[in-house]
C-alpha positions as CSV (number, residue, x, y, z in Angstrom):
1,X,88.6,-46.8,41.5
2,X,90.8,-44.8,38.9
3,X,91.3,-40.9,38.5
4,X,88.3,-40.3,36.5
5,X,85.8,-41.9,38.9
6,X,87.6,-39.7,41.8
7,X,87.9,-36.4,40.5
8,X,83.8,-36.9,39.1
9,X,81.6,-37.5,42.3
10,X,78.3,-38.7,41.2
11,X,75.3,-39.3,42.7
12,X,71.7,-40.7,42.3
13,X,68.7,-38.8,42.4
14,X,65.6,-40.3,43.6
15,X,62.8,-38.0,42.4
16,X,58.4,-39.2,42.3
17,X,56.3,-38.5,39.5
18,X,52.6,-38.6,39.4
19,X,53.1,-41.3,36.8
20,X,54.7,-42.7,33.6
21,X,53.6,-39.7,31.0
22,X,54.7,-36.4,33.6
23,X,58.1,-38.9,34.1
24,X,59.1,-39.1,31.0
25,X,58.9,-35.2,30.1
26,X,60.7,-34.4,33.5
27,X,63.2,-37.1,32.2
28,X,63.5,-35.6,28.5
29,X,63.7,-32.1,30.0
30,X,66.8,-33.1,32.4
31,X,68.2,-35.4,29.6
32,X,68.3,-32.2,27.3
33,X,69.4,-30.0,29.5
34,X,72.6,-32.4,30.5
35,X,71.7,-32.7,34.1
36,X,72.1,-36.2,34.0
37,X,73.5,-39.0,31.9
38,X,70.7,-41.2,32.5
39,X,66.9,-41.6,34.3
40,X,65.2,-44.4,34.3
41,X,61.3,-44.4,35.0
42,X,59.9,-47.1,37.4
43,X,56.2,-47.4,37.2
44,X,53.5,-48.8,39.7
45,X,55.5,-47.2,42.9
46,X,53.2,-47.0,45.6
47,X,54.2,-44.3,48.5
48,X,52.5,-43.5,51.4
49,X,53.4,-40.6,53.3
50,X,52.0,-38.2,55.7
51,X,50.6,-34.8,53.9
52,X,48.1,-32.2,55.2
53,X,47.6,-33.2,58.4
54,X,47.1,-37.4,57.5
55,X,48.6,-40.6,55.8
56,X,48.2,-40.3,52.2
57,X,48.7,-43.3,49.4
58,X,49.1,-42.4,46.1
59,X,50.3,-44.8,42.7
60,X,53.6,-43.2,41.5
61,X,56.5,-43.5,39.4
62,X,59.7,-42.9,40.4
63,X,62.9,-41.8,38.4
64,X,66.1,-42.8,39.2
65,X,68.7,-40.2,37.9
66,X,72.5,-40.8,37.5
67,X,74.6,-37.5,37.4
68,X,77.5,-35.8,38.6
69,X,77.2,-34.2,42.4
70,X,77.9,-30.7,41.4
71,X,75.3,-30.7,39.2
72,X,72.7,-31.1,41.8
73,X,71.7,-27.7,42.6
74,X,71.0,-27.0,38.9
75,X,68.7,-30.6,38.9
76,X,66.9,-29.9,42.1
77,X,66.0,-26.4,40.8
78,X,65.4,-27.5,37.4
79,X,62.5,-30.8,39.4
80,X,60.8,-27.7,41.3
81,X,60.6,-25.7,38.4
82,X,59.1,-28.1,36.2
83,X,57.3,-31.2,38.2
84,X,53.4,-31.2,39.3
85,X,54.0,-31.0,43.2
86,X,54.2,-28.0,45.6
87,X,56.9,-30.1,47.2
88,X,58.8,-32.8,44.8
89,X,60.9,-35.4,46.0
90,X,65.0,-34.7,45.2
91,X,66.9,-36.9,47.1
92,X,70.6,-37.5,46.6
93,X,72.6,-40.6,47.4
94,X,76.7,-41.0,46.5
95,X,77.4,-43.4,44.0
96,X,80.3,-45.1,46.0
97,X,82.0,-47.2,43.1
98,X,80.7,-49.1,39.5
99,X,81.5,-50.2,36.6
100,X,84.8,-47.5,35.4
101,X,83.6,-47.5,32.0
102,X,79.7,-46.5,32.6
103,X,81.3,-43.6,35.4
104,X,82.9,-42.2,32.5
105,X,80.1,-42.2,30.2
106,X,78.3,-40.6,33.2
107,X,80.9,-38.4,33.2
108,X,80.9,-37.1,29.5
109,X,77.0,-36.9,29.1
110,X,76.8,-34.8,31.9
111,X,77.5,-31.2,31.6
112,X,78.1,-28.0,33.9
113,X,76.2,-25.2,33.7
């Protein structure tokens, strides 16, 4: 990996959505504010999960968000502020290597706050 993937940790951001519509506001929203580079919206996820005492099931979507690391805190607080659940989904995962050329994009449509 080259200087510009190294110096630039990035990450992906798992984050649930009630469905397609409240995604893709939460996605315009981050988009706008340069929290990420990218989110894609998958629709028709199915989670079940244990909430209020018993195993819930609910039909979701789920984003998939590509930014830089240090601009996690900013996203996570941005999700909370602006997403449907007490308690939203913001998980982060390192993005370990890729294609040089989309890092860098990544890189440059991402700002800092």
């Amino acid at each position: 990996m080259d200087s510009a993937s190294t110096t630039v940790p990035f990450i992906v951001v798992f984050v649930t959505v009630p469905n397609r519509e409240a995604g893709k506001k939460l996605a315009g929203s981050i988009i706008s504010e340069k929290l990420a580079a990218c989110v894609n919206i998958v629709p028709g996820v199915e989670s079940v999960y244990w909430w209020e005492e018993k195993v819930q099931s609910d039909a979701e979507a789920l984003l998939i968000i590509k930014t830089r690391e240090s601009l996690l805190d900013s996203l996570t607080e941005h999700v909370k502020a602006n997403h449907e659940y007490d308690v939203p989904e913001v998980i982060a995962l390192a993005i370990q290597g890729g294609n040089l050329k989309y890092l860098e994009w990544l890189k440059n449509s991402t700002g800092e706050n």
